[in-house]
C-alpha positions as CSV (number, residue, x, y, z in Angstrom):
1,X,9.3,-25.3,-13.1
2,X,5.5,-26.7,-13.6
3,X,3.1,-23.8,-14.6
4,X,0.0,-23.7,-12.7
5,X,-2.3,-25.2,-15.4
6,X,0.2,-28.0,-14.8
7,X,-0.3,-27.9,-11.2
8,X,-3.9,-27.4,-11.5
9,X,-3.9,-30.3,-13.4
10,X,-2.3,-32.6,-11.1
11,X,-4.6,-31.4,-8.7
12,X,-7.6,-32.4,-10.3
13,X,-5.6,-36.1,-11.3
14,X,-4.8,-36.2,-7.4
15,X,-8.7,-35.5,-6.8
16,X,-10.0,-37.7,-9.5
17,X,-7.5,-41.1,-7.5
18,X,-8.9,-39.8,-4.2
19,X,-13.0,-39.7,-5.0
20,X,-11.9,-43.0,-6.8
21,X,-10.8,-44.1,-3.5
22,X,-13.6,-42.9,-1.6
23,X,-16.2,-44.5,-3.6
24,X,-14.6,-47.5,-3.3
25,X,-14.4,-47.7,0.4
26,X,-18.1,-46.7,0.0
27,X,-19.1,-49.8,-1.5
28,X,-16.9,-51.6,0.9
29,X,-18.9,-50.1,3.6
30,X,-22.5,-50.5,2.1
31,X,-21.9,-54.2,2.2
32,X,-20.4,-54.5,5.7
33,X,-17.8,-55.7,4.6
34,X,-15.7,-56.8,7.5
35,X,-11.7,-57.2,7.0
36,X,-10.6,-58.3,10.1
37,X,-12.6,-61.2,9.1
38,X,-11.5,-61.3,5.3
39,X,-8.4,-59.5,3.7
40,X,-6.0,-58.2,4.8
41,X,-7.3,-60.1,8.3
42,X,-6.5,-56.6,10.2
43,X,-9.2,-54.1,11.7
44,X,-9.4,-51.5,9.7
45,X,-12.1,-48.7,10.2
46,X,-12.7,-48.7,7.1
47,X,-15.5,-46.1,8.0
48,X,-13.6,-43.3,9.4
49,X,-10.9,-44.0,5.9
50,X,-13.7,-42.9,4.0
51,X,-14.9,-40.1,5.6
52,X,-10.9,-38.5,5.8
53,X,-10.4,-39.3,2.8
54,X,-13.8,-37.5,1.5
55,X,-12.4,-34.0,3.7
56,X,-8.9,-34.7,1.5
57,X,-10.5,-35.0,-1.6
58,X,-12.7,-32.1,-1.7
59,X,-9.9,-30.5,-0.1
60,X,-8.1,-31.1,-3.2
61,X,-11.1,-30.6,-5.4
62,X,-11.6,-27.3,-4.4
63,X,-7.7,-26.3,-4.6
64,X,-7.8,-28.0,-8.6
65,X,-9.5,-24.9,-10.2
66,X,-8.3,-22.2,-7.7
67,X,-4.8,-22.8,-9.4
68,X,-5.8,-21.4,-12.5
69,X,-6.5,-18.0,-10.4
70,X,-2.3,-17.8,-10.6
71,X,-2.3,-18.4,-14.4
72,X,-1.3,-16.1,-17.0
73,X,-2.6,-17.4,-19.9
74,X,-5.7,-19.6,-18.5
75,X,-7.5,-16.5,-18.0
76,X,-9.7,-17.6,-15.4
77,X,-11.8,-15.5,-12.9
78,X,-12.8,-16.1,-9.1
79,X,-16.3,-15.9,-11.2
80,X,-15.3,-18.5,-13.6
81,X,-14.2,-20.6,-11.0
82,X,-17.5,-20.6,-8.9
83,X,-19.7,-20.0,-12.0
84,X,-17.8,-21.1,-15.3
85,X,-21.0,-20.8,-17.9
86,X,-18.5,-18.2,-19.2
87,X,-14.9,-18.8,-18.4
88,X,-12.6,-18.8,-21.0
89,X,-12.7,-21.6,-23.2
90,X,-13.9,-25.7,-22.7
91,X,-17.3,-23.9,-21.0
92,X,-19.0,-27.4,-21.4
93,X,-16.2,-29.6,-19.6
94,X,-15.5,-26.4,-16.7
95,X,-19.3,-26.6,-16.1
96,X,-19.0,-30.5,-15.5
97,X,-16.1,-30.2,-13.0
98,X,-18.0,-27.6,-11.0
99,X,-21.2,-29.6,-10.8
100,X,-19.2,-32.0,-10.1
101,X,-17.5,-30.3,-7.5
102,X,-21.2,-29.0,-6.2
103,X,-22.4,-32.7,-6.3
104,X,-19.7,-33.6,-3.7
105,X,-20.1,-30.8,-1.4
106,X,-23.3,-31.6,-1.1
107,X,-22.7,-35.2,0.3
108,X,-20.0,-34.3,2.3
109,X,-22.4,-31.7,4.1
110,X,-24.9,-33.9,4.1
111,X,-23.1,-36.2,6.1
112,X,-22.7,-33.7,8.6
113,X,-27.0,-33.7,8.8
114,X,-27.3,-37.4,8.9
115,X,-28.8,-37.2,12.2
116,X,-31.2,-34.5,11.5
117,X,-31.7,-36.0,8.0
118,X,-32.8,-39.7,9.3
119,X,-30.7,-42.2,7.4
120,X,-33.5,-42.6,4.6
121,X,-33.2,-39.5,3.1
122,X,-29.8,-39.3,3.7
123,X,-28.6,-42.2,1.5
124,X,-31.1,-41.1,-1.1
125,X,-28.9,-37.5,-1.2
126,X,-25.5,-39.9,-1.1
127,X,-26.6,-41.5,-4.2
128,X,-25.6,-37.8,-6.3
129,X,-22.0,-39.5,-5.6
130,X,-22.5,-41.9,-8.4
131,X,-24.1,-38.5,-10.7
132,X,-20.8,-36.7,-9.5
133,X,-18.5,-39.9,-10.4
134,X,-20.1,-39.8,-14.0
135,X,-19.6,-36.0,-14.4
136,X,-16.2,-36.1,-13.1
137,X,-15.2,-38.8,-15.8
138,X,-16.7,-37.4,-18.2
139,X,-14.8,-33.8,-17.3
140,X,-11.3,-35.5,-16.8
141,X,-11.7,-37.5,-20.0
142,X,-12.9,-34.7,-22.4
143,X,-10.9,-31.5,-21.1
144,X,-7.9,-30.4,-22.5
145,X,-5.6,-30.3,-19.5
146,X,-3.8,-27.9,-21.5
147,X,-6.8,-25.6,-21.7
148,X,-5.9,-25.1,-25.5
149,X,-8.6,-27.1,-26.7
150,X,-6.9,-29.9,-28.6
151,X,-8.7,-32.7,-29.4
152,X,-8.7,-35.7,-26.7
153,X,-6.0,-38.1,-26.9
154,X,-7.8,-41.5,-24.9
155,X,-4.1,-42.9,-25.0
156,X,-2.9,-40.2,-23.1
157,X,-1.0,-41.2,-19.5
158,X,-3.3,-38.6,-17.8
159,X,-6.4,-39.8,-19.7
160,X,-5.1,-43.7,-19.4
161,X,-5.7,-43.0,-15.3
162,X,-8.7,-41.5,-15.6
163,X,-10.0,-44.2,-17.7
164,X,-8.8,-46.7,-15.1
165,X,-10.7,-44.8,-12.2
166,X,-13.9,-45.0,-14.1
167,X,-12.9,-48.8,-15.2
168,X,-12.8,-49.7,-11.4
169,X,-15.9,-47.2,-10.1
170,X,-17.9,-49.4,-13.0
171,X,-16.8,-52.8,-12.2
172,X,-17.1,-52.6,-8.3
173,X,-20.5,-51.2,-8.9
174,X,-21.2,-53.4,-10.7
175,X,-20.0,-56.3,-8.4
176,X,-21.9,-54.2,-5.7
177,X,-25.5,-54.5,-7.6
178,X,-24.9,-58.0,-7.8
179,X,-24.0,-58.8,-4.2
180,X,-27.2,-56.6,-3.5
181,X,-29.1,-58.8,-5.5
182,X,-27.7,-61.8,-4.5
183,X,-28.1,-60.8,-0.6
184,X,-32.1,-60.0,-1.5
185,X,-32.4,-64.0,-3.2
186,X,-30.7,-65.0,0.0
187,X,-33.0,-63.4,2.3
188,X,-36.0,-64.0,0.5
189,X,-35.4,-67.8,0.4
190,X,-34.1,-68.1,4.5
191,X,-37.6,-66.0,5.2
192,X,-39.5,-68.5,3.0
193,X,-38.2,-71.4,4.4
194,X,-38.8,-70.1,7.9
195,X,-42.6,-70.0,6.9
196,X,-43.0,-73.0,5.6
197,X,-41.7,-74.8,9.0
């Protein structure tokens, strides 16, 4: 039977594939990206996907350190939990997941104020996703999911995934800037040949 540093494990894994996910679909949606009209030639609100998916994740973010609570040997603390500067060992890499986790609720809640917010601000604030993707890398890369604090194996299965989360967070960001850029050249040349006839 899995212990519950093994569950809480798989729940922060679970969490790490989900916000993976969601930021994808995020750049999808930044660029209007229409798939009726390209693949998979469906309509797919790709919209409302992100926003469930964001409720599921921190759903499962939130349940990720709350497991340890049933532990034996982990040791942890409601306090450690909400405020880990002095839970019980990998302080540095439990204070990453809860920024991380503080990062995220703070989009998600901000997305409830868009309205009040005016879109401006508001996608200024959704921009901490991309500060709460690198924390939450960095956290599933470096911690022990152990919590014995053995060195990091990078060959790992578990660290193997989250290596391929942050491979395809930095390449579609990538390919985002780009097509950003690329969109910008695009407009700038239609609006300068619209001047000059």
């Amino acid at each position: 039977m899995p212990s519950a540093i093994d569950l809480s494990s798989f729940a922060g894994l679970t969490a790490m594939v989900l916000l993976t996910i969601n930021l994808l679909l995020g750049l999808l949606v930044t660029t209007n990206y229409n798939p009726r009209l390209y693949w998979p030639h469906r309509k797919i609100p790709i919209f409302k996907i992100h926003n469930w998916n964001a409720y599921l994740a921190i759903a499962v973010v939130c349940l990720h350190p709350v497991i340890l609570l049933f532990s034996k040997t982990a040791g942890f603390h409601a306090g450690d939990v909400l405020w880990p500067l002095h839970s019980p060992g990998q302080r540095l890499y439990n204070c990453l997941g809860a920024a991380t986790f503080y990062l995220i609720a703070l989009v998600v809640v901000t997305s409830y104020l868009r309205p009040r917010l005016g879109s401006r601000p508001w996608k200024k604030l959704h921009y901490l996703a991309y500060l709460a993707a690198a924390l939450l890398f960095v956290h599933g890369t470096l911690i022990d999911p152990d919590l014995k604090n053995k060195p990091t194996d990078f060959l790992d299965g578990e660290k193997v995934l989250v290596e391929a989360c942050f491979a395809l967070v930095a390449a579609a960001s990538v390919w985002r800037w780009r097509y950003g850029k690329e969109r910008q050249r695009h407009h700038a040349a239609k609006a300068t040949a619209e001047k000059a006839a």
